[in-house]
C-alpha positions in Angstrom: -13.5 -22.5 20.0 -15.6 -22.8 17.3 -17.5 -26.0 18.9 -17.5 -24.2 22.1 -19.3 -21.6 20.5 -21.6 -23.8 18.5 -22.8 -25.0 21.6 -24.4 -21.5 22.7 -25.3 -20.9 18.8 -26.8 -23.3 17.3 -27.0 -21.6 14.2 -23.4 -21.3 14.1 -21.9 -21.9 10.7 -18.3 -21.9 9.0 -17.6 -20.9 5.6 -17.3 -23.0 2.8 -15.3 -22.3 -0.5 -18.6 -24.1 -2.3 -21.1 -21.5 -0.8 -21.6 -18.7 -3.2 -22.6 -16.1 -0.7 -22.5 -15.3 3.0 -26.2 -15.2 4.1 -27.1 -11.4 5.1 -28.9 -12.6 8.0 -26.0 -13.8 9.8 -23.3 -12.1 11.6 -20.6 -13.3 10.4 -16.7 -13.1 12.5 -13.3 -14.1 11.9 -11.7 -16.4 14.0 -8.1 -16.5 15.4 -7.7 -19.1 13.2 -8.6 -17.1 10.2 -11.7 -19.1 9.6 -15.3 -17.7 8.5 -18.3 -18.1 10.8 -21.2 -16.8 11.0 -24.4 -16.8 13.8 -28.0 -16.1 12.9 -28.8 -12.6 14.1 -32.3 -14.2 15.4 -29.8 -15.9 18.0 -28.1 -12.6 18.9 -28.3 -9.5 21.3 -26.7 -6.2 21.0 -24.8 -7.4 24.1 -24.0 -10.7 22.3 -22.4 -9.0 19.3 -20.6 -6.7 22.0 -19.0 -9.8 23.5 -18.4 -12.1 20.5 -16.0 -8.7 18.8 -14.1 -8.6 21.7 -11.9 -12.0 20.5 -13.4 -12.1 17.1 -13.0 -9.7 14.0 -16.1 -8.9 12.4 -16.1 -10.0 8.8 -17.3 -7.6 5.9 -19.8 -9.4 4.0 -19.7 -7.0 1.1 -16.2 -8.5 0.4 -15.2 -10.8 -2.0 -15.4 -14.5 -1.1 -12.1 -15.5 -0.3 -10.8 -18.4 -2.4 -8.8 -21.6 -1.0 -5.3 -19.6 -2.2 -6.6 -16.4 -0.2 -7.5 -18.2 2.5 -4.2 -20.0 2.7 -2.1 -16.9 2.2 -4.3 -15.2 5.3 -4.0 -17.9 7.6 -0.1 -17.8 6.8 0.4 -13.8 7.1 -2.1 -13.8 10.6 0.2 -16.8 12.1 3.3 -17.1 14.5 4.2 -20.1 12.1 4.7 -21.4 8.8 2.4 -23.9 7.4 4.4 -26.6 6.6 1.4 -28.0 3.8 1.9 -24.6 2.4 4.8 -24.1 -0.4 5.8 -21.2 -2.5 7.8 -22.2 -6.2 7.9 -18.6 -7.7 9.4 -15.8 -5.4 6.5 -13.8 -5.2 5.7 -9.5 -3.3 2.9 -8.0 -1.9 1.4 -4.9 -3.4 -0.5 -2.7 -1.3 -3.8 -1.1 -2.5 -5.9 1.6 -1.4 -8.9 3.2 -3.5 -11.0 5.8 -1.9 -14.3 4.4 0.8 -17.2 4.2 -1.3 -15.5 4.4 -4.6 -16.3 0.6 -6.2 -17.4 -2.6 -5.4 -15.0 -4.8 -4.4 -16.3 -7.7 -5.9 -16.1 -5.5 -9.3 -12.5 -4.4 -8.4 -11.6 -7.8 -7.8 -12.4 -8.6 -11.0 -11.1 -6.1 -12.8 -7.9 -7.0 -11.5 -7.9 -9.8 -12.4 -8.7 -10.1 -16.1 -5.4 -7.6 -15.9 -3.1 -10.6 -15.4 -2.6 -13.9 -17.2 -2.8 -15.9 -13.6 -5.4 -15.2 -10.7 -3.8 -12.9 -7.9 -5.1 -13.7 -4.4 -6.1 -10.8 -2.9 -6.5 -10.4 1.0 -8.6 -7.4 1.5 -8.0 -5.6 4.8 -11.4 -3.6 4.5 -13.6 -2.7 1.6 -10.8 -0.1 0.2 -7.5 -1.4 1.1 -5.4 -4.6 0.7 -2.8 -6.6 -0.4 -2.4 -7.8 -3.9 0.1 -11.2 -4.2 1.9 -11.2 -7.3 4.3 -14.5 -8.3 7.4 -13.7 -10.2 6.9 -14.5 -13.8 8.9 -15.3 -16.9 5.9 -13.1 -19.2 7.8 -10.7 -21.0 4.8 -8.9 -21.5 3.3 -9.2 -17.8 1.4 -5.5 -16.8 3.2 -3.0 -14.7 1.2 -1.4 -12.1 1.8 2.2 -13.8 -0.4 0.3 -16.2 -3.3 -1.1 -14.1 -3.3 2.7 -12.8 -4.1 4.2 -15.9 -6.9 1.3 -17.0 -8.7 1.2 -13.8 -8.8 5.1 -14.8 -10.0 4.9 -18.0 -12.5 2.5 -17.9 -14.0 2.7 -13.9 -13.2 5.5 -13.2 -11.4 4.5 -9.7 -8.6 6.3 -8.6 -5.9 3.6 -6.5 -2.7 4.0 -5.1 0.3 0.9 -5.3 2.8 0.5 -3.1 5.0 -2.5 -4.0 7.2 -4.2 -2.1 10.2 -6.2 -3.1 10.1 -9.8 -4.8 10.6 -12.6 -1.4 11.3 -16.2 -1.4 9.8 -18.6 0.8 7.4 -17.8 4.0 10.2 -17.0 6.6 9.4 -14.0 8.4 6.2 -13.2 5.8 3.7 -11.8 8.5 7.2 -9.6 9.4 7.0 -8.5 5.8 2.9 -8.4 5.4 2.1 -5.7 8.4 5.6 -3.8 8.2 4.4 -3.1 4.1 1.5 -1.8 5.2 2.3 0.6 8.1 4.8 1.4 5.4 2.3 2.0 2.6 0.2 4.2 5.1 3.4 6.4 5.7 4.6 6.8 2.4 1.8 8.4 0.6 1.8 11.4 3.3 5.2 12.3 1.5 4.3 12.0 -2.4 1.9 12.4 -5.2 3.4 9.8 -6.9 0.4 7.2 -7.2 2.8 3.9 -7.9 5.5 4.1 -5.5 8.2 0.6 -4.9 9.8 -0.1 -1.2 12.9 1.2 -3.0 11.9 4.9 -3.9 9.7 4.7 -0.4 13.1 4.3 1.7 13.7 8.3 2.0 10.1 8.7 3.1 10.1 6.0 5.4 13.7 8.0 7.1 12.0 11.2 7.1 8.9 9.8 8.8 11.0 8.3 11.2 12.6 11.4 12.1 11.1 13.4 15.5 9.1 16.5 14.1 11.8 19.3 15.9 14.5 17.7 13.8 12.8 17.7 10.4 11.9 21.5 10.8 15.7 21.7 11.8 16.8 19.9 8.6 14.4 22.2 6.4 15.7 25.2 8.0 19.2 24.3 8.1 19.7 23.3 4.8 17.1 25.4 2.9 18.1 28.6 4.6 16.2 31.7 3.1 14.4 29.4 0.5 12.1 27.9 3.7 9.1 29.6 2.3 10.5 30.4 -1.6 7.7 27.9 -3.0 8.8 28.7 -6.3 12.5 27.5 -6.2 12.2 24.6 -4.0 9.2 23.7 -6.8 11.8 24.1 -9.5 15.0 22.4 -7.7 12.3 19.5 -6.7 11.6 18.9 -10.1 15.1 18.9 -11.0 15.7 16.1 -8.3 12.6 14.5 -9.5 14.3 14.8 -13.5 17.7 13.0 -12.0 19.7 16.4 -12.3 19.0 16.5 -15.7 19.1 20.2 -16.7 18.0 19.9 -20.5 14.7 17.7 -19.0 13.9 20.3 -16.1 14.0 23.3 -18.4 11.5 21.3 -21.0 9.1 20.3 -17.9 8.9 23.4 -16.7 8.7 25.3 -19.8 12.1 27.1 -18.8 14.9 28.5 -20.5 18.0 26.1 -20.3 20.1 29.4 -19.0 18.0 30.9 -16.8 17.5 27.3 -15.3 21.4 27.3 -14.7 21.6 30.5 -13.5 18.7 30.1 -10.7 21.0 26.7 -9.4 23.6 28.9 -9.7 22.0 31.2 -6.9 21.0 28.8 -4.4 24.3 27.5 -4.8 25.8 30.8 -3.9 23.3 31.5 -1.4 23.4 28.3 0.7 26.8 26.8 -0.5 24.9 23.7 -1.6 25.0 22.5 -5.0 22.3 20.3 -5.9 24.1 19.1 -9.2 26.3 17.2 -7.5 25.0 13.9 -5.8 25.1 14.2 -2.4 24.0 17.7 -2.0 20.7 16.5 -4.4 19.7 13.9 -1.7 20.5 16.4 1.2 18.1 18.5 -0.3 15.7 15.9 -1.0 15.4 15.0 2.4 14.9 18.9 3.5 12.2 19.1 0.8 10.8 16.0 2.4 11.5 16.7 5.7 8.8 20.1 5.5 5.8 18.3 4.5 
């Protein structure tokens, strides 16, 4: 394609690893292939540009570069099939990341992020505030958590950023499976929780509830919360409890509670709605009601 095209642009030019920058008076595209190319916009037409994004992506040129390892990792999540030239040693997850539009430069985030770990972390950037961090398995016993990169990029840039981490893979089988179905995830999951860090794992009941048609969440919030549909207060206080891992002592201190008068309100929604939310099941049956009104 790309010769094809070069034949009607002669200014047509793919992107090299060696070039610093992309230069601004191109338009630059993303092939099928996942390679870089740009045209001089001197060669094109409004119509041109019209024509040339209906098969190819355009490319943000405020974006990082992307290195070899990026570029390898984008070809391999974009493609049908695995590259055999391409191999994995560590087991490795993808973290999604969203900051807000506008927020930081993404060549400055990029950086940031990676003086944070001991090894460079290809990133693949899906636009200027939201991607997908690749992060090897290590044996660093005093490797960052991501509660951790949180709280830096807030103290010193001032950027506020959401992870949502998926689970450690090995090998490519099924990886652009795994990169799109994290994201659609990640998208879904943050509708359902302030939590700013949130792991596949903790994201499952979310991902249920999301799942569910809208007629039967309001009949599980209904059903199981009864009179306390609307009773902000004690479905604030029994959420924290949940969120505390039915820890009464800990939910009285958060909430600046009497350890009694805790018990005794549990008490009452117990007698009220026969559910007990000290015991196990009833605690997640109520979690997914809580969840299921938002």
């Amino acid at each position: 394609m790309i010769n094809q095209l070069r034949k009607i642009y002669s200014s047509l030019l793919v992107y090299s690893e060696r070039k610093d920058n992309l230069d601004r008076t191109y338009k630059w595209f993303v092939t099928d292939d996942n390679e870089i190319i740009g045209i001089s916009e001197e060669e094109l037409t409004s119509k041109d540009v019209s024509l040339l994004t209906t098969f190819l992506l355009p490319y943000n040129i405020n974006l990082p570069l992307p290195t070899a390892e990026e570029q390898k990792w984008r070809n391999t999540v974009h493609s049908t099939e695995v590259n055999p030239n391409f191999e994995i040693k560590n087991p490795y997850r993808f973290i999604y990341f969203s900051i807000k539009k506008n927020q930081i430069d993404p060549i400055i985030f990029k950086d940031a992020i990676q003086e944070l770990f001991a090894n460079p972390v290809p990133i693949l950037w899906e636009n200027g505030h939201e991607g997908i961090i690749i992060e090897e398995q290590t044996v660093y016993e005093d490797s960052i958590s991501f509660e951790e990169i949180k709280d830096i990029l807030m103290s010193d840039l001032y950027v506020k950023i959401n992870f949502f981490i998926g689970s450690y893979k090995d090998g490519l089988e099924d990886i652009a499976q795994y990169y799109h179905s994290l994201i659609n995830a990640a998208k879904k999951v943050f509708i359902y929780t302030n939590k700013t860090v949130v792991t596949y794992i903790d994201a499952v009941p979310y991902l249920l509830i999301n799942q569910t048609e809208s007629d039967l969440r309001s009949d599980i919030g209904k059903t199981i919360l009864q009179e306390y549909i609307n009773d902000e207060e004690t479905l604030k206080m029994i959420e924290t409890f949940l969120q505390c891992n039915l820890n009464i002592s800990e939910t009285a201190k958060v909430l600046h509670m009497h350890r009694n008068s805790l018990q005794y309100r549990l008490d009452r929604f117990f007698e009220k709605t026969g559910i007990d939310v000290r015991q196990f099941h009833h605690a997640m049956t109520v979690y997914l009601a809580l969840l299921a009104r938002k």
